[in-house]
C-alpha positions, 0 to 999 in steps of 0.5 A: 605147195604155196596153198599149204603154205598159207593153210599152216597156221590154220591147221596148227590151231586145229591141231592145238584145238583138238589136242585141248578137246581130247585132253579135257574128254580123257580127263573127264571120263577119268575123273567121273564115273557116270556114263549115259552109253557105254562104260570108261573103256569105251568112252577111252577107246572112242574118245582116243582113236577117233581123234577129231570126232571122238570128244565131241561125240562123248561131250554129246552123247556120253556124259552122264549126270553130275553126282 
C-alpha cells in the first residue's frame, strides 16, 4: 500500500499528461478537415476510447496536411 503511495504523484501527472494529449487531439480533429486514414468519426472514436494510446496514434498516423 506505502508503494502506491509514493507512486501518487506520479500517476497524477500521467493522468493530467494525458487529459492535455486527448484534449489537443479532439480539438485538432474538430477544427481541421484533413485526414490521412479514416475520416473525423473515427479519429473521435479512437482518439476518445483508446484513452492513453489513442492521441498519439492520431498525431502520428492520422494528421493530414495543413491547408
Amino acid at each position: 500500500m506505502s508503494s502506491l503511495q509514493e507512486m501518487f504523484p506520479l500517476l497524477i501527472l500521467i493522468f493530467v499528461l494525458d487529459v492535455i494529449l486527448a484534449v489537443a487531439a479532439v480539438r485538432h480533429i474538430l477544427w481541421h478537415p484533413h485526414y490521412r486514414f479514416g475520416n473525423r468519426a473515427m479519429w473521435l472514436v479512437l482518439s476518445l476510447v483508446v484513452v492513453m494510446f489513442g492521441p498519439i496514434i492520431y498525431f502520428v498516423f492520422g494528421r493530414g496536411e495543413e491547408k
